[in-house]
DRENTORKOL-3810 file (N, C-alpha, C; in nm, 4 decimals):
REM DRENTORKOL-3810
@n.u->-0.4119; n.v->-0.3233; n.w->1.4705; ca.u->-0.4167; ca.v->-0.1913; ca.w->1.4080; c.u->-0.4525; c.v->-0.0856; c.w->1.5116
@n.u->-0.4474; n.v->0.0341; n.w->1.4752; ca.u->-0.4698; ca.v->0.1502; ca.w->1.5616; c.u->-0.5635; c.v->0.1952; c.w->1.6159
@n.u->-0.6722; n.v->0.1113; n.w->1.5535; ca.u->-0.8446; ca.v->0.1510; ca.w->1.5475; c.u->-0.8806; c.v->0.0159; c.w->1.6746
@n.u->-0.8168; n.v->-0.0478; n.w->1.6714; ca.u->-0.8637; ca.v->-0.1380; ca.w->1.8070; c.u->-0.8235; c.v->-0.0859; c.w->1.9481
@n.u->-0.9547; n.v->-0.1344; n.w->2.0327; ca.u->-0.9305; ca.v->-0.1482; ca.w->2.1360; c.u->-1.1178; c.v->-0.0924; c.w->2.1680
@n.u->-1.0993; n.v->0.0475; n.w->2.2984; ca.u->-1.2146; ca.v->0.0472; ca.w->2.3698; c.u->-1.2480; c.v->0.2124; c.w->2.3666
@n.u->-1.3272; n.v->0.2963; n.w->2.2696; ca.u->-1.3050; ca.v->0.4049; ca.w->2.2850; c.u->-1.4470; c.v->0.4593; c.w->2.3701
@n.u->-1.4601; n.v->0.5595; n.w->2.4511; ca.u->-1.5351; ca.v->0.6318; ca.w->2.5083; c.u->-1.5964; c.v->0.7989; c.w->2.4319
@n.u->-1.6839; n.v->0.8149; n.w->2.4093; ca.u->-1.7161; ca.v->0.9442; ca.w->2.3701; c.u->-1.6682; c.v->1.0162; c.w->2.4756
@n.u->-1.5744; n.v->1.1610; n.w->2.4107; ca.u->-1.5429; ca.v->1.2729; ca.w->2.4835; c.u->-1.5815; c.v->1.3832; c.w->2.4877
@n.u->-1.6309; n.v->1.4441; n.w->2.3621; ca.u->-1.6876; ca.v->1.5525; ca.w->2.3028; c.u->-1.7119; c.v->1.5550; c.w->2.2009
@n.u->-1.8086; n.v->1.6397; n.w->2.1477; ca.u->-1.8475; ca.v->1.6581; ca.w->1.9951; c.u->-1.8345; c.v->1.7929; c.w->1.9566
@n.u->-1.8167; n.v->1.8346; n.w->1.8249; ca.u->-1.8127; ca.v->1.9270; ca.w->1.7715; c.u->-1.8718; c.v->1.9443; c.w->1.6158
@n.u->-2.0352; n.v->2.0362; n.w->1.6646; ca.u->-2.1058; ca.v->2.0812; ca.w->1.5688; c.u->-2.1951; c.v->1.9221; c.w->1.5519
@n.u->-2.2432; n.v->1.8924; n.w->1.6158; ca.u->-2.2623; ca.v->1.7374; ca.w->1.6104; c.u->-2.4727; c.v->1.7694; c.w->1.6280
@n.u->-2.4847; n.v->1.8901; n.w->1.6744; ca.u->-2.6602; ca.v->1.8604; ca.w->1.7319; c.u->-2.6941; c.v->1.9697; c.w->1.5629
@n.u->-2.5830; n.v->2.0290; n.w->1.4896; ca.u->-2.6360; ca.v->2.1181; ca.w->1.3835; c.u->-2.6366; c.v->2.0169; c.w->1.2360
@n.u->-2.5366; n.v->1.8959; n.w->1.2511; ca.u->-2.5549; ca.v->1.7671; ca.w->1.2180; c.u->-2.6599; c.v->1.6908; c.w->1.2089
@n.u->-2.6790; n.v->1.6578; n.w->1.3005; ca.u->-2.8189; ca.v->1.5868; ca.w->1.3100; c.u->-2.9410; c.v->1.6637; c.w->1.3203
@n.u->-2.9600; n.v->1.7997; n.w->1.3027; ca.u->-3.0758; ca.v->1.8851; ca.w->1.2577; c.u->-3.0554; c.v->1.8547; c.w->1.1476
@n.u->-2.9822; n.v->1.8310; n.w->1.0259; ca.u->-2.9516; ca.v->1.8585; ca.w->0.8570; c.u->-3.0446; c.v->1.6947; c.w->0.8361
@n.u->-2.9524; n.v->1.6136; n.w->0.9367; ca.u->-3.0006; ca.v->1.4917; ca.w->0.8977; c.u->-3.1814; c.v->1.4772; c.w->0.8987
@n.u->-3.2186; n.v->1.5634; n.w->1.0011; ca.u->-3.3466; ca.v->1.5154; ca.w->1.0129; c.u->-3.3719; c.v->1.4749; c.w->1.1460
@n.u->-3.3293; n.v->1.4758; n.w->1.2284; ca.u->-3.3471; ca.v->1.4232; ca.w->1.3789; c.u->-3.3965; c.v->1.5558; c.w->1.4458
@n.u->-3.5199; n.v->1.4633; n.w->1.5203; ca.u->-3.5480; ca.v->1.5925; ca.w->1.5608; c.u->-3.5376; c.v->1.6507; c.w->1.7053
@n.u->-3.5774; n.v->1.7736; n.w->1.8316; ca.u->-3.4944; ca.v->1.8187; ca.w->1.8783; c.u->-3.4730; c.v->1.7357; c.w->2.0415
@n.u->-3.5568; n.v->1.6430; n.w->2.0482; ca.u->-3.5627; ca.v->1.5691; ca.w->2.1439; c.u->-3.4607; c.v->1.5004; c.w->2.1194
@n.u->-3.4419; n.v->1.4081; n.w->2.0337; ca.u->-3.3798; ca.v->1.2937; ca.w->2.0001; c.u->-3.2581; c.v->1.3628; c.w->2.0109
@n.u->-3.2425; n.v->1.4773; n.w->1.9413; ca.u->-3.0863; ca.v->1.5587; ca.w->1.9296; c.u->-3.0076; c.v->1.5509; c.w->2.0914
@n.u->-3.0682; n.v->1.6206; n.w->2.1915; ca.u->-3.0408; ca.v->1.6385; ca.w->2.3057; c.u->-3.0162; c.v->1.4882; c.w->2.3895
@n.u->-3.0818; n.v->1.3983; n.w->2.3399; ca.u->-3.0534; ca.v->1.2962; ca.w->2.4062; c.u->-2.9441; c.v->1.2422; c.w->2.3628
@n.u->-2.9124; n.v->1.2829; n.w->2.2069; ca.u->-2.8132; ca.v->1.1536; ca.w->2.1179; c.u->-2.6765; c.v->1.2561; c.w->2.1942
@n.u->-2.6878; n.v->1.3704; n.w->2.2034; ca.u->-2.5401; ca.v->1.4984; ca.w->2.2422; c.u->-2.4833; c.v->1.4062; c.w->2.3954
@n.u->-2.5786; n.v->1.2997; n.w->2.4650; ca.u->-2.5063; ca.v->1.2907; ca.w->2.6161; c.u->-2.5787; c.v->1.1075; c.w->2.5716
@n.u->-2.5245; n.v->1.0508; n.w->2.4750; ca.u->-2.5490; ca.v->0.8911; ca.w->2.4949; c.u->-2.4274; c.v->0.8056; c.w->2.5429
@n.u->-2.3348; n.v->0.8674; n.w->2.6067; ca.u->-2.2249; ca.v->0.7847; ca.w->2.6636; c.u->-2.2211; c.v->0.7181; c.w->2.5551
@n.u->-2.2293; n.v->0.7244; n.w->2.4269; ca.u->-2.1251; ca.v->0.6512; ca.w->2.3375; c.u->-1.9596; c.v->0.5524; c.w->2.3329
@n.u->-1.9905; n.v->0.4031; n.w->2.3505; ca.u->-1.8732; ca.v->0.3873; ca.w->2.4006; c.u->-1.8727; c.v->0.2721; c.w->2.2734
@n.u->-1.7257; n.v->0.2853; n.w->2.2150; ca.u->-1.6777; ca.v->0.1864; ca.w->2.0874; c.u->-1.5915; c.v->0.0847; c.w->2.0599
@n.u->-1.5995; n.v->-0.0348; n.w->2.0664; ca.u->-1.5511; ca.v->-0.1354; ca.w->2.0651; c.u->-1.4764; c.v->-0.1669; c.w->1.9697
@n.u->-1.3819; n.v->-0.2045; n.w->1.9161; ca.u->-1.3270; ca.v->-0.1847; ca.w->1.7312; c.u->-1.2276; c.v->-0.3065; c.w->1.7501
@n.u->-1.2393; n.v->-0.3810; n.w->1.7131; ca.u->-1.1585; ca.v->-0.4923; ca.w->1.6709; c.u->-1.1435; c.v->-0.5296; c.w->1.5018
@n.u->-0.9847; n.v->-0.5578; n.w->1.4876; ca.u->-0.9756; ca.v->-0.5738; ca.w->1.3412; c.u->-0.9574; c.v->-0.7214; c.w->1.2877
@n.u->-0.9795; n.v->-0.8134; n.w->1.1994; ca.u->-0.9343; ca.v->-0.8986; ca.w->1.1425; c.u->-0.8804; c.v->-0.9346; c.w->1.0239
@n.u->-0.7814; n.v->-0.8473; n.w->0.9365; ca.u->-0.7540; ca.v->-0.8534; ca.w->0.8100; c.u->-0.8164; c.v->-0.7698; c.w->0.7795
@n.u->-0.8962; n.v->-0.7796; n.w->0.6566; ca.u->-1.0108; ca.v->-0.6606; ca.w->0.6060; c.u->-1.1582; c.v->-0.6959; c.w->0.7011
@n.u->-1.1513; n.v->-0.7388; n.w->0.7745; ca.u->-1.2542; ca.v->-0.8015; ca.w->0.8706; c.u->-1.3134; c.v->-0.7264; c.w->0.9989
@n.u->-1.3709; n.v->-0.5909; n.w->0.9855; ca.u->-1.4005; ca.v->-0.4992; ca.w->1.1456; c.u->-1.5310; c.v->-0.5655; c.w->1.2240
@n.u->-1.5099; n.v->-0.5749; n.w->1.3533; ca.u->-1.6210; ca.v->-0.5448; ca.w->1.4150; c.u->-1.6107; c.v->-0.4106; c.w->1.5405
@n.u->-1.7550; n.v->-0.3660; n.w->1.5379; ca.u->-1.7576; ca.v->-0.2491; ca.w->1.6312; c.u->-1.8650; c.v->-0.2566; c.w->1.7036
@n.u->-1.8792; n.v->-0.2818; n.w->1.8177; ca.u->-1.9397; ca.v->-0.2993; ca.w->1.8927; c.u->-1.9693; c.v->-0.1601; c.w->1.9794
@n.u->-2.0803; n.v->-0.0736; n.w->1.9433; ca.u->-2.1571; ca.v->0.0148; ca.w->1.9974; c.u->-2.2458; c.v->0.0261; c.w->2.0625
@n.u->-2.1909; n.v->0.0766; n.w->2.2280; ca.u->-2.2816; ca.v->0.0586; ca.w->2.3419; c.u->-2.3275; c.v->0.1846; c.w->2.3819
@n.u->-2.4533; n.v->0.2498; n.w->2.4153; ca.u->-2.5057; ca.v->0.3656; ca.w->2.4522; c.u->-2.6295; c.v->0.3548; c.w->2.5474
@n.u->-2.6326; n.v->0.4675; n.w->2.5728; ca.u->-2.7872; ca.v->0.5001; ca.w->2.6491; c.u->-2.8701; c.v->0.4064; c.w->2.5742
@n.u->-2.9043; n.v->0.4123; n.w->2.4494; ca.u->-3.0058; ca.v->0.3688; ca.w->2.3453; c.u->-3.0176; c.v->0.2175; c.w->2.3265
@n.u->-2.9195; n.v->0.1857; n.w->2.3060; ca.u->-2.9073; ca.v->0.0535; ca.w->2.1938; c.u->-2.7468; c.v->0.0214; c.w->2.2168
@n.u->-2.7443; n.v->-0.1174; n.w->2.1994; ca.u->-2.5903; ca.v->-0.1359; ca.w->2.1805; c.u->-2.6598; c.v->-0.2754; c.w->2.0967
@n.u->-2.5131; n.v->-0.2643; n.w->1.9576; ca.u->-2.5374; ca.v->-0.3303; ca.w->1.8776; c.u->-2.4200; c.v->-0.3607; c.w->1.8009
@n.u->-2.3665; n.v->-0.4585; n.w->1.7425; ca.u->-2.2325; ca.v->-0.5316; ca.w->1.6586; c.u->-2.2632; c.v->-0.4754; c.w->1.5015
@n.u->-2.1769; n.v->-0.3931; n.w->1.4423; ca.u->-2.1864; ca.v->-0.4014; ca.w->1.2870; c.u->-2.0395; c.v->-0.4993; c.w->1.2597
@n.u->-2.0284; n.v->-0.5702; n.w->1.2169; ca.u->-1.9507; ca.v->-0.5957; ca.w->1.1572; c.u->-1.9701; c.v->-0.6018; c.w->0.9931
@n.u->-1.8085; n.v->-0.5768; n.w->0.9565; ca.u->-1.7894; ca.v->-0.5363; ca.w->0.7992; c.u->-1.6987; c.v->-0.6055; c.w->0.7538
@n.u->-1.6501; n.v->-0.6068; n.w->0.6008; ca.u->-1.5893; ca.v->-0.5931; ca.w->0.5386; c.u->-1.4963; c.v->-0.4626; c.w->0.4268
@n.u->-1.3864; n.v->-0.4328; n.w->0.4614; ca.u->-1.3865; ca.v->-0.3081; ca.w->0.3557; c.u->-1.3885; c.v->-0.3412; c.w->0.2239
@n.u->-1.4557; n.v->-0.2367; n.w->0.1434; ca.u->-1.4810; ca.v->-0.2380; ca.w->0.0616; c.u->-1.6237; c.v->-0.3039; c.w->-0.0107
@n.u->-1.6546; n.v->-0.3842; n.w->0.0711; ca.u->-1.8170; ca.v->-0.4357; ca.w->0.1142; c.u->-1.9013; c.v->-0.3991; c.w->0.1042
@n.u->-2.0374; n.v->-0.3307; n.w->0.0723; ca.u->-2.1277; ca.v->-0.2732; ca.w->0.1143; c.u->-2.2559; c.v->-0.3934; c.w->0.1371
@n.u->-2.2930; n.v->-0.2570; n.w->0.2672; ca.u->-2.3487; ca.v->-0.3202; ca.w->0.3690; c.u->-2.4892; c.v->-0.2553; c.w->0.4049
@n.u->-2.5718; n.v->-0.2949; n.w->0.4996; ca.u->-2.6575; ca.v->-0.1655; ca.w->0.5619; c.u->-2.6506; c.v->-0.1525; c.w->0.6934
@n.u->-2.7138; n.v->-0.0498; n.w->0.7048; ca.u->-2.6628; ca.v->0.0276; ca.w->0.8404; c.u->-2.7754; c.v->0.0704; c.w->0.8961
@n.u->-2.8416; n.v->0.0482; n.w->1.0287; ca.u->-2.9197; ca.v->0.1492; ca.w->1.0643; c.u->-2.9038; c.v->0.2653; c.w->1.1762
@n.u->-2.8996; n.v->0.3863; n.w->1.1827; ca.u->-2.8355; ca.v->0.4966; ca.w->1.2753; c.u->-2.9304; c.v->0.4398; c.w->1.4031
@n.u->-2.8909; n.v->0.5005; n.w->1.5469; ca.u->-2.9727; ca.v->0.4997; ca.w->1.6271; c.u->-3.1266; c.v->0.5592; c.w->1.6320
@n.u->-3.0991; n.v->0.6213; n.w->1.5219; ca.u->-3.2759; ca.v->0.7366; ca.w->1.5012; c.u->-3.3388; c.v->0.6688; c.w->1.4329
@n.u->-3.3043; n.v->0.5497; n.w->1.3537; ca.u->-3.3704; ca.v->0.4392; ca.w->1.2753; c.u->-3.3092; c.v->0.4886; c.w->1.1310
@n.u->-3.2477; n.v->0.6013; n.w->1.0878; ca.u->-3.1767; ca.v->0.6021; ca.w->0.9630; c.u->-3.1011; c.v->0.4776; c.w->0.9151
@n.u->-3.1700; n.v->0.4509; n.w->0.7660; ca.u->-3.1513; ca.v->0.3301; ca.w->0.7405; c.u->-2.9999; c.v->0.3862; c.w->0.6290
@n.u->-2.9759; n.v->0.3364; n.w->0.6030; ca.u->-2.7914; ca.v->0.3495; ca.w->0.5342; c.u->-2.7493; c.v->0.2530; c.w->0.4502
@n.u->-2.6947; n.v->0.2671; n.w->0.3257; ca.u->-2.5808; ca.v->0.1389; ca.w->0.2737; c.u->-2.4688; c.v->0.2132; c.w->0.2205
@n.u->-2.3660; n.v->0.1263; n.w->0.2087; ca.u->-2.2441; ca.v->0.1817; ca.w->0.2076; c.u->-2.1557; c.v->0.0845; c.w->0.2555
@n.u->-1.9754; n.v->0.1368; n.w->0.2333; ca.u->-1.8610; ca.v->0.0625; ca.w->0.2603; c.u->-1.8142; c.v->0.1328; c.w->0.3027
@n.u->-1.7271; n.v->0.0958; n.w->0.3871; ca.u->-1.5761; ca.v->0.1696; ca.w->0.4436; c.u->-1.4569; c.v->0.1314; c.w->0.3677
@n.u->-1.3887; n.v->0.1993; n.w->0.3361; ca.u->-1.2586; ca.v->0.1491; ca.w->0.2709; c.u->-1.1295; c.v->0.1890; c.w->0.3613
@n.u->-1.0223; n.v->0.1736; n.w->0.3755; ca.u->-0.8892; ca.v->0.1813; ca.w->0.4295; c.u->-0.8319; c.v->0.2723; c.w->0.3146
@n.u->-0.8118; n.v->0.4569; n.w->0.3482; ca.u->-0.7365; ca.v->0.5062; ca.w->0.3049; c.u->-0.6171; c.v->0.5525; c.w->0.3738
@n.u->-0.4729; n.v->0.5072; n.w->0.3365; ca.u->-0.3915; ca.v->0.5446; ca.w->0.4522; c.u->-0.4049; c.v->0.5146; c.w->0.6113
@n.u->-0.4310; n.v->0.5796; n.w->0.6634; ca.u->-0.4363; ca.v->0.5634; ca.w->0.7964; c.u->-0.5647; c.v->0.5640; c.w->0.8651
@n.u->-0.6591; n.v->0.6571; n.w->0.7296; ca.u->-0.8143; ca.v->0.6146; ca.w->0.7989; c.u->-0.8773; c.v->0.5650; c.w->0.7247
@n.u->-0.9966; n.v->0.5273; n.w->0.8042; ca.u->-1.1271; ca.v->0.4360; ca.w->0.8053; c.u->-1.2127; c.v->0.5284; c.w->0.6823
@n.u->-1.2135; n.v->0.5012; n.w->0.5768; ca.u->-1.3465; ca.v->0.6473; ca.w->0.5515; c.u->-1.4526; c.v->0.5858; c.w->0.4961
@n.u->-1.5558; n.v->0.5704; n.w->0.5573; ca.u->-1.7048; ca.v->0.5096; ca.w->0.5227; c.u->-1.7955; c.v->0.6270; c.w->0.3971
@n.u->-1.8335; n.v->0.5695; n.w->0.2818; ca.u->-1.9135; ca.v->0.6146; ca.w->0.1846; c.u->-2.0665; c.v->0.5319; c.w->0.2034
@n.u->-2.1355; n.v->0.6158; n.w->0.2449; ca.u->-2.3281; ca.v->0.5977; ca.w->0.2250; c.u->-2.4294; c.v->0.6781; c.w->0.1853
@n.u->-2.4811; n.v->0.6078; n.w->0.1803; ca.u->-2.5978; ca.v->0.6569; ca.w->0.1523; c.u->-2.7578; c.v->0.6541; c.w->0.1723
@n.u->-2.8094; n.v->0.7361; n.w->0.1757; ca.u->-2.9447; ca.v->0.6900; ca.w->0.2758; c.u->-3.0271; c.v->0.6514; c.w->0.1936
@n.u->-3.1227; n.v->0.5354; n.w->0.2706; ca.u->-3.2276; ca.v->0.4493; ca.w->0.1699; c.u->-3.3373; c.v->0.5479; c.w->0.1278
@n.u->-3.3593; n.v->0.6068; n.w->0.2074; ca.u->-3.5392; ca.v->0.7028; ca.w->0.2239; c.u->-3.5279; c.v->0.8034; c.w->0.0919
@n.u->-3.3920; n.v->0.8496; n.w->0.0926; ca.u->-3.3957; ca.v->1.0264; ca.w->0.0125; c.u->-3.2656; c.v->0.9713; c.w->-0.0606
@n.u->-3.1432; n.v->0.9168; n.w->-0.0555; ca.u->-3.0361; ca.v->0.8820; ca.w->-0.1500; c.u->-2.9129; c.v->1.0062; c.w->-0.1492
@n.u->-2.9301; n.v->1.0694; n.w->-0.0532; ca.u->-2.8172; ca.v->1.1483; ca.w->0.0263; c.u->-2.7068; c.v->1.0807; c.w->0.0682
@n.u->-2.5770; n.v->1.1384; n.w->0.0480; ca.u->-2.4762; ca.v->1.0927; ca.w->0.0864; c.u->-2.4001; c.v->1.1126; c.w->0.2161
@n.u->-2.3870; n.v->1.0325; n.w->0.3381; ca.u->-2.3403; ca.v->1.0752; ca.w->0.4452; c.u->-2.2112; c.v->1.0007; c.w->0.4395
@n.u->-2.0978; n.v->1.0966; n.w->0.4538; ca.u->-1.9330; ca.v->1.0035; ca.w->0.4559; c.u->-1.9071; c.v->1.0602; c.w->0.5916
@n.u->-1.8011; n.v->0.9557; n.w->0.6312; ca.u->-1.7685; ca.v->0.9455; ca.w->0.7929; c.u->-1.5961; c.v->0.9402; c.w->0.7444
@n.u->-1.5543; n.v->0.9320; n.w->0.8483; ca.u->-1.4273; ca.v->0.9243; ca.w->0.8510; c.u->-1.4158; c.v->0.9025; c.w->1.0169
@n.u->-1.3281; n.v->0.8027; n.w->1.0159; ca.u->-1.2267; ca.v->0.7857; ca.w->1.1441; c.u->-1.0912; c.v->0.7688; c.w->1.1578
@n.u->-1.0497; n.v->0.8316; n.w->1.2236; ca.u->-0.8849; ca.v->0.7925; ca.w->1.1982; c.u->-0.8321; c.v->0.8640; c.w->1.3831
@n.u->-0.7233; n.v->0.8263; n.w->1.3909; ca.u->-0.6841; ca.v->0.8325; ca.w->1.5544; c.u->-0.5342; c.v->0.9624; c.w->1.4767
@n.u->-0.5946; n.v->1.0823; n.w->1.5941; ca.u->-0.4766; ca.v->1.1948; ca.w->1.6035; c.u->-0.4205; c.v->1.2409; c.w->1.7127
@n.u->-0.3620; n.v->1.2200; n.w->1.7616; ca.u->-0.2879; ca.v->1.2148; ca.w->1.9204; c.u->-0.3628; c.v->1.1058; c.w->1.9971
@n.u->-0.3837; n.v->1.0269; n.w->1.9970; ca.u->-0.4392; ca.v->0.9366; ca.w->2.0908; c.u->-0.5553; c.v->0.9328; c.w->2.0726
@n.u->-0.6572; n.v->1.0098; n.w->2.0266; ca.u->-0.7953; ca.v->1.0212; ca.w->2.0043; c.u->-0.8485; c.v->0.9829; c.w->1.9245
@n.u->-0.9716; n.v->0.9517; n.w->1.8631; ca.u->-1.0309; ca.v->0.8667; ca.w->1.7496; c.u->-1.0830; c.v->0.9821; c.w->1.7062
@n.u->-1.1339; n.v->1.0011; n.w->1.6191; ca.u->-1.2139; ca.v->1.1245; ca.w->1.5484; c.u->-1.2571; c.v->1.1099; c.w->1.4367
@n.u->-1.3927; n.v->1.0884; n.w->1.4664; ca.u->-1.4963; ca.v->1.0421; ca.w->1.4006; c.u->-1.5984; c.v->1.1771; c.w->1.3366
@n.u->-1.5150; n.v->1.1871; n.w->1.1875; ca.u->-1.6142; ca.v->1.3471; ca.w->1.1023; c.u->-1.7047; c.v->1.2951; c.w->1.0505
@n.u->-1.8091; n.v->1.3525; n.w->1.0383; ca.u->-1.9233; ca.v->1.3135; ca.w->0.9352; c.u->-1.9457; c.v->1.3983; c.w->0.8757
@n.u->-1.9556; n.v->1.4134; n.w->0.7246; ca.u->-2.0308; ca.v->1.5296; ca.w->0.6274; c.u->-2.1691; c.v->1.4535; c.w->0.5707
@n.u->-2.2513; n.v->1.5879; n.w->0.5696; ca.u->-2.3737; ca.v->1.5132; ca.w->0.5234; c.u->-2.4342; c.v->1.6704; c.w->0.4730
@n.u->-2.4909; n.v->1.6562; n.w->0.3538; ca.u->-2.5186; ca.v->1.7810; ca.w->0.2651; c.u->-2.4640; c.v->1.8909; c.w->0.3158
@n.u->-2.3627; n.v->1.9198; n.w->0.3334; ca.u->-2.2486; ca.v->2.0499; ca.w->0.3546; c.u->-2.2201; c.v->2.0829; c.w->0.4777
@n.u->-2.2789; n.v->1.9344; n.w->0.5738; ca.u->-2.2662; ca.v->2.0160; ca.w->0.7185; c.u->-2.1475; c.v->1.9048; c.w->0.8063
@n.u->-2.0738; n.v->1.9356; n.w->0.8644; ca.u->-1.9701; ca.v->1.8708; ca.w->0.8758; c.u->-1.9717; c.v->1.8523; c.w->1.0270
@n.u->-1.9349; n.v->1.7701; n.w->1.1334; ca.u->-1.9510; ca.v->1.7255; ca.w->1.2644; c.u->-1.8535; c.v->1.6278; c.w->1.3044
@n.u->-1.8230; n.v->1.6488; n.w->1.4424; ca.u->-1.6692; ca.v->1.5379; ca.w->1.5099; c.u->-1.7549; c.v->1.5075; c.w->1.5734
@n.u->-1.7133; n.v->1.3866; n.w->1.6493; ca.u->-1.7222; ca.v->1.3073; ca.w->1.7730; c.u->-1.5733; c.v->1.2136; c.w->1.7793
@n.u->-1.5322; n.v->1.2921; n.w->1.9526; ca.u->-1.3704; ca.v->1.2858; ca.w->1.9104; c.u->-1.4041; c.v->1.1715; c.w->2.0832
@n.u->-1.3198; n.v->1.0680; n.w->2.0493; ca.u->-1.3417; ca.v->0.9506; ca.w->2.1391; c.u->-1.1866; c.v->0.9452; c.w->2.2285
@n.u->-1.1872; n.v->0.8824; n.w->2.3205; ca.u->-1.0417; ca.v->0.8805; ca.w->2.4059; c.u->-1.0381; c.v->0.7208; c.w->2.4558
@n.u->-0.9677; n.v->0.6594; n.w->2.4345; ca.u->-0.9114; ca.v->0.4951; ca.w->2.4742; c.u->-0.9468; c.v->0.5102; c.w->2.6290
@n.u->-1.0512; n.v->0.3808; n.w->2.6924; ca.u->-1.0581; ca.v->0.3117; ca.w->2.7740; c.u->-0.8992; c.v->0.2386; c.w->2.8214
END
């Protein structure tokens, strides 16, 4: 599928006014804006793994779509939720354990690039990735 292979963070957009909404605070922000984010995505049927390597932490989620699962962000945001396969993208539905807020993601590849949106209480953010 289209979502495999080796992606590299390239840029973000609106991504540190994001993670102010979320709650991260301004240290953590500045560090998470330059974590060399790099994404691993292999598919197996309805079967993902993603292997996320950074400054921070590198760690395997693997899923199932339609599954729900938990998740913990690099800031320790704890998460459950599924991804489902709409069309051509990835679009993850969660929700946070602490407060029960809804953060949806979306990934899907547009000219060659991965682009990864997140909405989370009205505030919307990319992190747009480019193939290794």
């Amino acid at each position: 599928m289209a979502f495999d292979g080796t992606w590299k963070i390239d840029r973000n957009e609106n991504y540190d006014k994001f993670m102010e909404k979320m709650g991260v605070n301004m240290v953590k922000r500045k560090l998470a804006a330059h974590d060399n984010l790099k994404l691993t995505i292999t598919q197996e049927g309805n079967k993902f793994t993603v292997k996320e390597s950074s400054n921070f932490r590198n760690i395997d989620i693997v899923f199932e779509l339609g599954v729900t699962f938990n998740y913990s962000l690099a800031d320790g945001t704890e998460l459950s939720g599924a991804w489902s396969l709409e069309g051509n993208k990835l679009v993850g539905k969660f929700k946070r354990v602490d407060n029960g807020c809804e953060l949806n993601a979306i990934r899907e590849i547009v000219g060659g690039e991965l682009i990864q949106t997140y909405t989370y209480e009205g505030v919307e953010a990319k992190r747009i990735f480019k193939k290794e």
